[in-house]
PLY file of the C-alpha trace (Angstrom):
ply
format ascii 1.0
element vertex 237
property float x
property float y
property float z
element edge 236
property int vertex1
property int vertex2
end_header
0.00 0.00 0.00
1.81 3.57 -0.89
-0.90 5.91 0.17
-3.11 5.99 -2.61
-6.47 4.65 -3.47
-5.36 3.64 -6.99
-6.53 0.19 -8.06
-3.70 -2.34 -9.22
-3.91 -5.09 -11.95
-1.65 -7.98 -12.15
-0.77 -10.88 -14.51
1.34 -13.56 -14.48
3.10 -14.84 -17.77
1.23 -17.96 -19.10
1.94 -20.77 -21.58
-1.00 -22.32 -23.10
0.79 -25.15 -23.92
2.30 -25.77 -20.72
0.90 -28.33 -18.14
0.83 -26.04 -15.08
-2.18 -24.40 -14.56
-2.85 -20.68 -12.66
-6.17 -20.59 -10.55
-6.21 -16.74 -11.29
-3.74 -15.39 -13.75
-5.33 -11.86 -13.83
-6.82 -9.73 -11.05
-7.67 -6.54 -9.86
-7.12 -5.43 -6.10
-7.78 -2.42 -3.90
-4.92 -1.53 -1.59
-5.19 -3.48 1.71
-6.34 -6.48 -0.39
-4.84 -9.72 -0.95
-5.15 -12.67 -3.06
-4.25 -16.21 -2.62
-3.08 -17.97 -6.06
-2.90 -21.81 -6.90
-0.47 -23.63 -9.08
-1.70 -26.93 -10.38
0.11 -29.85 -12.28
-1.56 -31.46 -14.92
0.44 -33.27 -17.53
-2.32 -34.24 -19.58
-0.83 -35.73 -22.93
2.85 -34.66 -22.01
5.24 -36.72 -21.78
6.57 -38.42 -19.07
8.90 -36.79 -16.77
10.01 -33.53 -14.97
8.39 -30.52 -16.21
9.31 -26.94 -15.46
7.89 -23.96 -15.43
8.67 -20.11 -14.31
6.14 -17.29 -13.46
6.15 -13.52 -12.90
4.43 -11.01 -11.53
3.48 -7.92 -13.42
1.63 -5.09 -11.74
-0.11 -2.38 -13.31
0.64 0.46 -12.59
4.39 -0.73 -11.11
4.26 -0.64 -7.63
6.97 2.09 -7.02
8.73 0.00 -4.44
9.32 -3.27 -6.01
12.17 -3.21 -7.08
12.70 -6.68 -9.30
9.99 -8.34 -10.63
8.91 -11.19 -8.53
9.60 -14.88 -10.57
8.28 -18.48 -8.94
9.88 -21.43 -10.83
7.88 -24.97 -10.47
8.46 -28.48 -10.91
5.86 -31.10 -11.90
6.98 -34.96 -12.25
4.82 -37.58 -13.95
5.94 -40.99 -14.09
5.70 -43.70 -16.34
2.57 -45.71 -16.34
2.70 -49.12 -14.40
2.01 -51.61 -17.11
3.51 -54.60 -14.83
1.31 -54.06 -11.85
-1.35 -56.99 -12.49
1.84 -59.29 -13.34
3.56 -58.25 -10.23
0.34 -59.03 -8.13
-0.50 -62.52 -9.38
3.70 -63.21 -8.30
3.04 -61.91 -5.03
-0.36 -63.78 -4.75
1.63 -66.99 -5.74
4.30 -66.35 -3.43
1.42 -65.61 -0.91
0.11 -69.15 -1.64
2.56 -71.44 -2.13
5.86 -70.11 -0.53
5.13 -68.35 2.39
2.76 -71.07 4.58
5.82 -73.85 3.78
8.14 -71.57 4.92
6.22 -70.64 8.27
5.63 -74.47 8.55
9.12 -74.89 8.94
10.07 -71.83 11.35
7.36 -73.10 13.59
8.44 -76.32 13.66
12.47 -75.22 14.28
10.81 -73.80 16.94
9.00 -75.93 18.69
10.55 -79.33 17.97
12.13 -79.99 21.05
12.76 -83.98 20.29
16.30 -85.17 20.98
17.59 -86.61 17.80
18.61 -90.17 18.44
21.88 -91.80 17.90
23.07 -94.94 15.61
23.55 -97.98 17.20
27.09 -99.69 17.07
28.79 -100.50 13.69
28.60 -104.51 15.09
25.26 -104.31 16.20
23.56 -102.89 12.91
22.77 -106.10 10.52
20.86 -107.59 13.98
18.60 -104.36 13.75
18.37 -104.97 9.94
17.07 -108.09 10.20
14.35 -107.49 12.94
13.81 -104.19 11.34
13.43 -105.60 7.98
11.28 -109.52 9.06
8.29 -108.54 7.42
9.72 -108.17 3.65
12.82 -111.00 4.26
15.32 -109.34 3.39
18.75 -111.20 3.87
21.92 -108.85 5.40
25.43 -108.48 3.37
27.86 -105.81 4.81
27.65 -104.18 1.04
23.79 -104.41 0.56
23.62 -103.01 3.91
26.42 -100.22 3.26
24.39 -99.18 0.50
20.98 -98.92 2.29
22.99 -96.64 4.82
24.08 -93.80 1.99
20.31 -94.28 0.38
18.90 -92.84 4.14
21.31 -90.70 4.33
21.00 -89.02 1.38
16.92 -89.27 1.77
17.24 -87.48 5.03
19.22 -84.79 3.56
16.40 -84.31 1.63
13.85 -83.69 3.96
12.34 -80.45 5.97
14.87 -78.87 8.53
12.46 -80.80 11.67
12.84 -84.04 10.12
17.03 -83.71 9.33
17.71 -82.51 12.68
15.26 -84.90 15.03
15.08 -88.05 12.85
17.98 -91.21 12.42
17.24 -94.02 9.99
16.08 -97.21 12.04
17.34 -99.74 9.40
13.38 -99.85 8.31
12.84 -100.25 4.93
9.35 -99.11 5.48
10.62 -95.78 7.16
12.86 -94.81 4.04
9.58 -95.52 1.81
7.32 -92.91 4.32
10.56 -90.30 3.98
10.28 -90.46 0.14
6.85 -89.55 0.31
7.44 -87.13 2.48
10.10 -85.24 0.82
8.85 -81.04 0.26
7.25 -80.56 -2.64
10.39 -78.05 -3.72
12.68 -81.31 -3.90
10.17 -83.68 -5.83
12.51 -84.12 -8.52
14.49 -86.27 -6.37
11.76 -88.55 -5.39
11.76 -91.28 -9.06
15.19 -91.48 -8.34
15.11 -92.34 -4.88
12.22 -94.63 -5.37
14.71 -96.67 -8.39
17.24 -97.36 -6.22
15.28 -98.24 -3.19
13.06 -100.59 -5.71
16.40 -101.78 -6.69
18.49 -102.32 -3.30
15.13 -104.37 -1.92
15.13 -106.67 -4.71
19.03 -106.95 -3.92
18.69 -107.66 -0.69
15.71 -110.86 -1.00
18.46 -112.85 -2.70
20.07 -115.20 -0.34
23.64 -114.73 -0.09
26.08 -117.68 -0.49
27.20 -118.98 3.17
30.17 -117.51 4.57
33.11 -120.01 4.16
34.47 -118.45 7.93
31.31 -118.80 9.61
31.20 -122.37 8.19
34.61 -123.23 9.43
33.93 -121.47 12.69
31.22 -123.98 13.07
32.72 -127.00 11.66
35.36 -126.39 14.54
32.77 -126.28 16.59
31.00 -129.41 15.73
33.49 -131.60 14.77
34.55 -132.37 18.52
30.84 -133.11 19.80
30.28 -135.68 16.49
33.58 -137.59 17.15
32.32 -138.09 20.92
29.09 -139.51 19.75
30.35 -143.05 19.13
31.90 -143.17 22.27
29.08 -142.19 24.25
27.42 -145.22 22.82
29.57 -148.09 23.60
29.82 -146.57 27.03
0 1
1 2
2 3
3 4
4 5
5 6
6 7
7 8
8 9
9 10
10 11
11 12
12 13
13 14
14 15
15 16
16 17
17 18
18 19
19 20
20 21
21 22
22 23
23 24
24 25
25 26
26 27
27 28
28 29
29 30
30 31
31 32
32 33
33 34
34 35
35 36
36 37
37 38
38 39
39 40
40 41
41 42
42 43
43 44
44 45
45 46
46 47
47 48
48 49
49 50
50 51
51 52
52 53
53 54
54 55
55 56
56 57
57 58
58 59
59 60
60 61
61 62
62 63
63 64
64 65
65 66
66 67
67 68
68 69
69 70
70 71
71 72
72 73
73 74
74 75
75 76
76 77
77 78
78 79
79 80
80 81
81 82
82 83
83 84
84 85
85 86
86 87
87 88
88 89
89 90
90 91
91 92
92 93
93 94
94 95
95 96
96 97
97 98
98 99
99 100
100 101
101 102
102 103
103 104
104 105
105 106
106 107
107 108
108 109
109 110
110 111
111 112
112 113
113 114
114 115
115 116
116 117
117 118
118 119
119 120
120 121
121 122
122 123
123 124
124 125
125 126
126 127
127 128
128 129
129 130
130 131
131 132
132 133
133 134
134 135
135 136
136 137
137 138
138 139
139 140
140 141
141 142
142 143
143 144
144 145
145 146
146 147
147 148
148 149
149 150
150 151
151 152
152 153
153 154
154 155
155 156
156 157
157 158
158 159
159 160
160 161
161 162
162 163
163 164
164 165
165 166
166 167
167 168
168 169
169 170
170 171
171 172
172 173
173 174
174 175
175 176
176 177
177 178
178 179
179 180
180 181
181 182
182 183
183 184
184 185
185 186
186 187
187 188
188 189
189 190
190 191
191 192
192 193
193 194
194 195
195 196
196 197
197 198
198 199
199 200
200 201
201 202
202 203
203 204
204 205
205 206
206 207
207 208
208 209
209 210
210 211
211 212
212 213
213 214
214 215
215 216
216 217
217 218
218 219
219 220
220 221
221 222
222 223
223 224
224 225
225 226
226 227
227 228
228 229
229 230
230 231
231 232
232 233
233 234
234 235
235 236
């Protein structure tokens, strides 16, 4: 306000073309008056990106004490369009689905299996739990067959969810190595055919009678031998 009761116009410099839009680019005020102006961004067709624009202030008449003529300069950013949102959400839905529930299946149960995992019996007392283990399907021991049902488990096992690996022991059970093969996470079933050949394969192994042990059957012979000589004796006495 300078004193006087003279009206003032003002205008700001506008661009048709540009995106940036003036509520009020022209108005007339009284002194004492004031007048609030928006800037709004609205890209419309244009491209995406930053967009810039600058605006000044013209007065009519010039107020006598302004000295430079005020200048705003704004900045309006549009990005691209999301054209992979539906794609991202049907990957996060799946993940949703199938991923997460397995993978809070096994956190609970790291958490709450408190089951001490078992030991294996001794090295000498292993075919004698093979045998009992194994009645039902008469299966005959050898210290290969044997050796080689011992890497199958153990390689089954490895195979399983974190609960089973750390709580679990074969039992010399062909019956438990079966139930682990079924139970092997779905994000490992490419190992199950295999594991089923060679388990299909060991078992039919294993039903064929071995030929006797020429040291057992000297160890017995020594045995024997004695007691038959004696028998003749005992009956003349």
């Amino acid at each position: 306000d300078d004193g006087n009761d003279e009206k003032h116009s003002s205008s700001s410099s506008l661009d048709t073309s540009s995106p940036f839009l003036v509520s009020n680019p022209r108005a007339s005020l009284s002194p004492g008056e004031a007048l609030l102006t928006m800037i709004s961004y609205s890209p419309g067709a244009a491209k995406t990106g930053v967009s810039t624009a600058t605006f000044a202030l013209h007065t009519e008449p010039k107020i006598p004490d302004l000295k430079e003529t005020p200048v705003i300069t704004v900045k309006g950013l549009y990005p691209e369009d999301d054209n992979t949102l539906r794609t991202r959400q049907a990957a996060q839905a799946s993940i949703t689905k199938n991923v997460v529930p397995s993978m809070i299946q096994d956190f609970l149960g790291d958490m709450i299996a408190t089951k001490v995992k078992p030991t294996k019996p001794e090295k000498k007392r292993r075919p004698r739990i093979y045998y009992r283990a194994n009645r039902e399907h008469r299966l005959y021991y050898t210290p290969k067959v044997l050796e080689e049902f011992e890497a199958l488990a153990a390689e089954i096992l490895a195979a399983q969810k974190r609960v089973v690996r750390n709580n679990e022991v074969w039992d010399f059970s062909v019956a438990v190595l079966k139930r682990w093969i079924q139970d092997i996470p779905r994000r490992r079933a490419d190992l199950i055919p295999s594991f089923e050949k060679r388990l299909e394969k060991l078992v039919a192994r294993a039903k064929v009678q071995p030929p006797p042990n020429p040291i057992s059957f000297r160890i017995v012979k020594s045995l024997l031998t004695p007691l038959a000589r004696g028998i003749p004796k005992i009956a003349r006495d």
